[in-house]
ZAPAVEX-960712 format. One record per residue (C-alpha): x, y, z; residue in three letters. Coordinates in pm, whole numbers, plus 50000, padded with zeros to 5 digits. Layout:
BEGIN
XYZALA/...
end
This chain:
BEGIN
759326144013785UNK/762606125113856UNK/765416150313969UNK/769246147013828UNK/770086140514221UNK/767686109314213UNK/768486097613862UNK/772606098513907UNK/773836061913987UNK/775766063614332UNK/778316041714341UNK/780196026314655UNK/784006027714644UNK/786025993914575UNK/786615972114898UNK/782915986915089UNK/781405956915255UNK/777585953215137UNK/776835928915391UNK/773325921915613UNK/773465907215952UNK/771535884516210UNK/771745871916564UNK/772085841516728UNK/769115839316971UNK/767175854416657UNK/767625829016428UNK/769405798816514UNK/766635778416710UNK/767945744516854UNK/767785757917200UNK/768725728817405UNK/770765707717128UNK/774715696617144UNK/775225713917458UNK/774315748017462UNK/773195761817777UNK/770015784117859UNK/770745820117831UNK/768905846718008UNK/766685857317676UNK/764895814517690UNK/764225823618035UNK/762795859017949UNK/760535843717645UNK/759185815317901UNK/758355837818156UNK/754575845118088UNK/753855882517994UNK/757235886217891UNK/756735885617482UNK/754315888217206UNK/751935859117230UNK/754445840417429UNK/756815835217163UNK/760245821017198UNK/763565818617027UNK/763545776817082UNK/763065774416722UNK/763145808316552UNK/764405801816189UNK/766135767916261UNK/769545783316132UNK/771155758216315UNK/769805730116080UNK/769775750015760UNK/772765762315733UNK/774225752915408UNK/770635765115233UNK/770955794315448UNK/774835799615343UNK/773995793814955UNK/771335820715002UNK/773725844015156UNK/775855833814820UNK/772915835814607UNK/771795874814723UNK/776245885914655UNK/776655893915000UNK/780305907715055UNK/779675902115412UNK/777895881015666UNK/777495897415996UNK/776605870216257UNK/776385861916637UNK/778455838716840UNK/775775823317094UNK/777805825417405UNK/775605793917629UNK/776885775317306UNK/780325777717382UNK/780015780517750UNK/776985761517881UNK/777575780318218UNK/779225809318114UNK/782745795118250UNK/784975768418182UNK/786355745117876UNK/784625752117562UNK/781685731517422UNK/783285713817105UNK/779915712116936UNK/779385745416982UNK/782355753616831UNK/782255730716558UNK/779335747116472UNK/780385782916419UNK/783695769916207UNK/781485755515970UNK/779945788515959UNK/783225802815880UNK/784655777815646UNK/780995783115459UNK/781475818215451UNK/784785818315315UNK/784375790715066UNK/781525817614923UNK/783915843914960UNK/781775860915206UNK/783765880915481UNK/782995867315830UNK/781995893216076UNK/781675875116412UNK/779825895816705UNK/780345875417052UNK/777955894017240UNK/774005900917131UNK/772155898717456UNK/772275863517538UNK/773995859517846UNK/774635827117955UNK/771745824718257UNK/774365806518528UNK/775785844318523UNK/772675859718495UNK/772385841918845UNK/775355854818989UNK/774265889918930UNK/774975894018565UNK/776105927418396UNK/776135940018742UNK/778275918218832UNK/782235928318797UNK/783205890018722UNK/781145890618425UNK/783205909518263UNK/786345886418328UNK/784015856618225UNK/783415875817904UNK/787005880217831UNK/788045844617839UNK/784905836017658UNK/786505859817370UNK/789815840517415UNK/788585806917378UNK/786625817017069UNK/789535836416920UNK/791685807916943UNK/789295788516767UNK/788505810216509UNK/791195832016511UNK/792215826116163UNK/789895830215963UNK/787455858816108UNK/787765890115906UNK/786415915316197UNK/785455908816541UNK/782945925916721UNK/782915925817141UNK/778995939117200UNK/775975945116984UNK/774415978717163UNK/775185978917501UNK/772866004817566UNK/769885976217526UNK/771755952917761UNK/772205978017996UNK/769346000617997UNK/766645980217857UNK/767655944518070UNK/768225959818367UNK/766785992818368UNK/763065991418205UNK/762805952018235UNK/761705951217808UNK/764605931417759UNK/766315901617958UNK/767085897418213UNK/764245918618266UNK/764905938518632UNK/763895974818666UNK/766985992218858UNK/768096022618722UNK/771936015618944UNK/771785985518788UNK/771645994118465UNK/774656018418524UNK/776345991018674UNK/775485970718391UNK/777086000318171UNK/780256000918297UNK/780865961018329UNK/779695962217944UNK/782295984217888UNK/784995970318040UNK/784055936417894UNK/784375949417571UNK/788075961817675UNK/789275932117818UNK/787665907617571UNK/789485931917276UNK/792915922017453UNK/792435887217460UNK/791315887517097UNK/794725906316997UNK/795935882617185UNK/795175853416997UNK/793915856816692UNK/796585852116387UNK/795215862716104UNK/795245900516135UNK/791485910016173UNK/790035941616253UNK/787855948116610UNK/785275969616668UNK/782335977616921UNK/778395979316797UNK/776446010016964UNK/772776018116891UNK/773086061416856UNK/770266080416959UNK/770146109416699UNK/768576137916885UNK/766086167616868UNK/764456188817104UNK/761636204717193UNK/760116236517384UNK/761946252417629UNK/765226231917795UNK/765306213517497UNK/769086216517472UNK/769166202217840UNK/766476174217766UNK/768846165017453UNK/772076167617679UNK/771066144417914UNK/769856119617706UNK/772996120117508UNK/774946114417821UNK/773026083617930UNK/772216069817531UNK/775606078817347UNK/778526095417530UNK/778286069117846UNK/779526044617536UNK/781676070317317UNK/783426086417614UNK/785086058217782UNK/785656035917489UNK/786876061017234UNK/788576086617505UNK/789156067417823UNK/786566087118018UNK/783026087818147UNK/781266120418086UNK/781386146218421UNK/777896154718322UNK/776496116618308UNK/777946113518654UNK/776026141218799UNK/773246139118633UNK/773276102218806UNK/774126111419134UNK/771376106619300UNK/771046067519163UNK/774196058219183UNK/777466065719313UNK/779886051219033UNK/781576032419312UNK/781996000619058UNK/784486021018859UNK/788276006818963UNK/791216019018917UNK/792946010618588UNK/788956002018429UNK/789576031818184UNK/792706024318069UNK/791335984818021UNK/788055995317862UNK/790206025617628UNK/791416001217358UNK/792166011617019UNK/789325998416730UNK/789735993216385UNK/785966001016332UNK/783046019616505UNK/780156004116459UNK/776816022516378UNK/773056009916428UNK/770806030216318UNK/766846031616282UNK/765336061616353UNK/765266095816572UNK/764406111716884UNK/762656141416959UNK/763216146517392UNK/761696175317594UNK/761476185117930UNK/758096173118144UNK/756246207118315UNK/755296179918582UNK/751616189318501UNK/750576172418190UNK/750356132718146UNK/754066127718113UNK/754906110417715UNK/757096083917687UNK/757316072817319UNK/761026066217310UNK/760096033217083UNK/760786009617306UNK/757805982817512UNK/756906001517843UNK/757325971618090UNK/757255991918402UNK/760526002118436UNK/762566033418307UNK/765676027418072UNK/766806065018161UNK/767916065918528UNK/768086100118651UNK/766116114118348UNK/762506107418433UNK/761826145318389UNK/762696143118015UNK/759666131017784UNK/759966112317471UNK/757766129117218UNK/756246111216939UNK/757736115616613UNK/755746123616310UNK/755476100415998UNK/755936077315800UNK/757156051216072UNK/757716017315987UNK/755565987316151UNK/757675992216490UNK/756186026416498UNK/759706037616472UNK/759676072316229UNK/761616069215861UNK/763896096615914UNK/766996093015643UNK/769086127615666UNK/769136112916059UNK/771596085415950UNK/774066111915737UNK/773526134516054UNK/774916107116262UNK/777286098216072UNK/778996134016002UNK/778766140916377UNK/780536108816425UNK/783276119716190UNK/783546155816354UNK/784136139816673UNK/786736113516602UNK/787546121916293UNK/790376095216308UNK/787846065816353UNK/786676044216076UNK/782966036316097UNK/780726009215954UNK/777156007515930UNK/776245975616124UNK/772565978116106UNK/770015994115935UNK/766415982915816UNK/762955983215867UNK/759545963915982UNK/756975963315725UNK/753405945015694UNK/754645923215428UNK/752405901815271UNK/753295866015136UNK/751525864814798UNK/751685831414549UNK/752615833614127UNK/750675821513887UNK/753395792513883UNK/753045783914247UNK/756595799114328UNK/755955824114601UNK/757045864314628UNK/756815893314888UNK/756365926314719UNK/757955952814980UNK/757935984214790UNK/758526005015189UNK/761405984115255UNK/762785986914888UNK/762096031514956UNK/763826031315318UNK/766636010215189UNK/767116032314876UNK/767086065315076UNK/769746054715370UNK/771926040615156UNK/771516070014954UNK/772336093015248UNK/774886073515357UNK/776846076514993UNK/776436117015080UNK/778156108315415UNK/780946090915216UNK/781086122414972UNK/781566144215265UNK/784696127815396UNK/783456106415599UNK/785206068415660UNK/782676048715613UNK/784126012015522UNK/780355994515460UNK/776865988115508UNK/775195956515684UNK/771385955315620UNK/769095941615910UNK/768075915115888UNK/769125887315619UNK/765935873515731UNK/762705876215950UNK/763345864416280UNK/762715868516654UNK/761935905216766UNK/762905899017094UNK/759735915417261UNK/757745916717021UNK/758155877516934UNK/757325867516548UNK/755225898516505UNK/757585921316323UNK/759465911316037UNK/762435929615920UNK/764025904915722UNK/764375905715295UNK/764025872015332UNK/760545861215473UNK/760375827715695UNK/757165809015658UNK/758015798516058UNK/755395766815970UNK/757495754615697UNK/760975771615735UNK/760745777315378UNK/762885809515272UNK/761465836515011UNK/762865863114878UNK/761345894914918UNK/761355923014611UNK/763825938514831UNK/766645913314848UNK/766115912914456UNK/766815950514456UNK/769995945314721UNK/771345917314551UNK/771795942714292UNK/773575965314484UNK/775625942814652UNK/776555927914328UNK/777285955614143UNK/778105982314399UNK/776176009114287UNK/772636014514410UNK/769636011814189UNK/768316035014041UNK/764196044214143UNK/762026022813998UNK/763895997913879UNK/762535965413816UNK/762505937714093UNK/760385907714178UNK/
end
């Protein structure tokens, strides 16, 4: 029997972005067209054994050549927001030097599209594809990445430093870091646990240094802001407060402390110790990577449930990522993932909404002077492309429609409870490359037929094109389709 608490429209306040989001590499295909350079995620995909069935992002969902259709469908759905990738190997072939003016020309169309649709553009310069000339030269671990990364944000601000409404430095850092260089599931694909804490820090003073240029440059008086996957955290048995601490070290403060406080956690480094010695950390890195944001950015999917391992038993390790060998938890091995009880969505990833207002009121309790934004949130389904009795075509996601409904639902009781949220970006705009996992999952509410490129919407972009429209969230069982 519907409840007044499910029954009550919820309404978003005047000026929250209802946006969804993508990535370059994802999407954008044309791999080797008008200059752009190989990055290290088309040298990942073409290394055998590296994704699902060998896929690659060389043609993904041809953004690149459907852009307008792809910009009137943004228009079409009453997207507030468009929350998009700058490839960097498009703008740098190498990683260094004078800017690519194709590359370029490419994302101010982008832009000027956006704006003509009065869409706000939210430009992220960093989602995982590293030019692969830096790659060579040691990558993240590599201090002069970092500096390469900041005048890679300065040629792009002075490009499109007018007309970008908020600039992001990195999209989860913890991936880049931990997952690239640590457990070898993502590119560039090593398995070094003092790497990846190398990798953290250069990350973070990337993002520092690239946020100075961008003030630097840009004209139009934008906001900036940093992405970070959170791990939301339970524990289990006994030491589960120390299984949770340590994790939350590695997954969230080793972001959080530095950026938002100027400091890594005491705890992270001794919990480390024995992998590395934090050598890489200058003098003056925590003042450059401590830069005031506009916006905190918040990915979220699902939780964690950590414990610690008796040494005895077959050690778990569901943390719902693809076990390639390596570990993305350097000095943690003793801590076990645990699997997390139902529903999960098609990544195996549990539907856990109360985890996202969780996050978010801890967020607020912590820096309770820091505006936040939700810059991802969706799920994987099984969807199912069916055909009308007209021929038209439709995806009936009723899962996607439920998870949707309930996190934006908990995130309106975040908002009640005082806490600055400024908008939501679903993910993704459309299916895509899952990294990894290659065209297997599909989190899009807009299905790609990859055959045809032809674009459908799903019963779920019906039902946010409502929201986003009208700014309150609809109602269960509501008519879409």
């Amino acid at each position: 029997m519907p409840t007044a608490a499910n029954t009550q429209q919820l309404t978003f306040p005047a000026g929250f972005l209802l946006g969804s989001a993508t990535a370059a590499y994802q999407i954008e295909g044309a791999a080797d067209e008008d200059g752009r350079g190989p990055s290290i995620w088309d040298t990942y995909s073409h290394t055998p054994g590296r994704t699902w069935n060998g896929d690659t992002g060389d043609v993904a969902a041809d953004h690149y050549h459907r852009l307008d259709e792809d910009l009137d469908l943004m228009a079409s759905l009453g997207l507030k927001a468009y929350r998009f990738s700058i490839a960097w190997p498009r703008i740098q072939p190498t990683g260094r030097g004078p800017a690519n003016p194709k590359g370029l020309d490419f994302y101010s169309r982008l832009v000027d599209g956006l704006l003509q649709r009065d869409i706000a553009p939210v430009a992220t310069l960093y989602h995982w594809d590293l030019p692969q000339a830096l790659e060579d030269e040691g990558g993240w671990t590599n201090r002069e990445t970092a500096y390469a990364f900041a005048d890679y944000a300065r040629v792009v601000g002075e490009a499109l430093g007018d007309r970008v409404a908020i600039w992001t430095t990195l999209n989860e850092p913890w991936c880049s870091a931990y997952l690239g260089y640590g457990a070898g599931a993502h590119a560039p694909g090593r398995s070094d646990g003092a790497a990846a804490l190398s990798a953290v820090h250069h990350l973070n003073l990337a993002h520092g240094l690239a946020v100075q240029q961008l003030r630097a440059v840009t004209t139009n008086d934008p906001q900036y802001s940093v992405t970070l996957n959170f791990h939301v955290l339970r524990g289990e048995g006994e030491g589960a407060d120390e299984a949770v601490r340590r994790i939350d070290a590695l997954a969230n403060r080793a972001f959080t402390e530095p950026l938002l406080r100027g400091h890594y956690p005491q705890d992270l480094i001794e919990d480390t110790a024995a992998v590395t010695d934090w050598a890489f950390v200058q003098d003056g890195d925590l003042d450059r990577i401590h830069q005031p944001l506009d916006l905190l950015g918040v990915n979220y999917y699902a939780t964690t449930t950590v414990r610690l391992w008796d040494g005895v038993t077959p050690r778990q390790n569901n943390d719902g990522h693809k076990d390639m060998g390596g570990s993305p938890w350097p000095g943690s091995t003793h801590v076990e993932f645990v699997a997390q009880e139902g529903p999960h969505t098609a990544m195996g990833w549990n539907i856990d909404p109360d985890g996202l207002e969780e996050l978010l009121l801890d967020l607020h309790t912590r820096f309770p002077d820091q505006p936040l934004v939700i810059t991802e949130n969706g799920a994987a389904f099984e969807d199912q492309l069916s055909t009308r009795p007209d021929g038209s075509h439709a995806v009936h996601d009723p899962e996607r429609i439920d998870y949707l409904h309930r996190h934006f639902v908990a995130a309106h009781r975040a908002l009640a409870a005082g806490v600055d949220l400024r908008g939501y970006f679903v993910w993704s705009l459309m299916d895509n490359f899952e990294w990894g996992y290659g065209y297997s999952k599909r989190f899009g509410i807009v299905h790609v037929d990859y055959e045809t490129q032809r674009r459908t919407l799903k019963d779920s972009a019906v039902w946010y094109r409502e929201l986003a429209t009208t700014g309150s969230i609809p109602l269960p069982g509501a008519r879409v389709g």
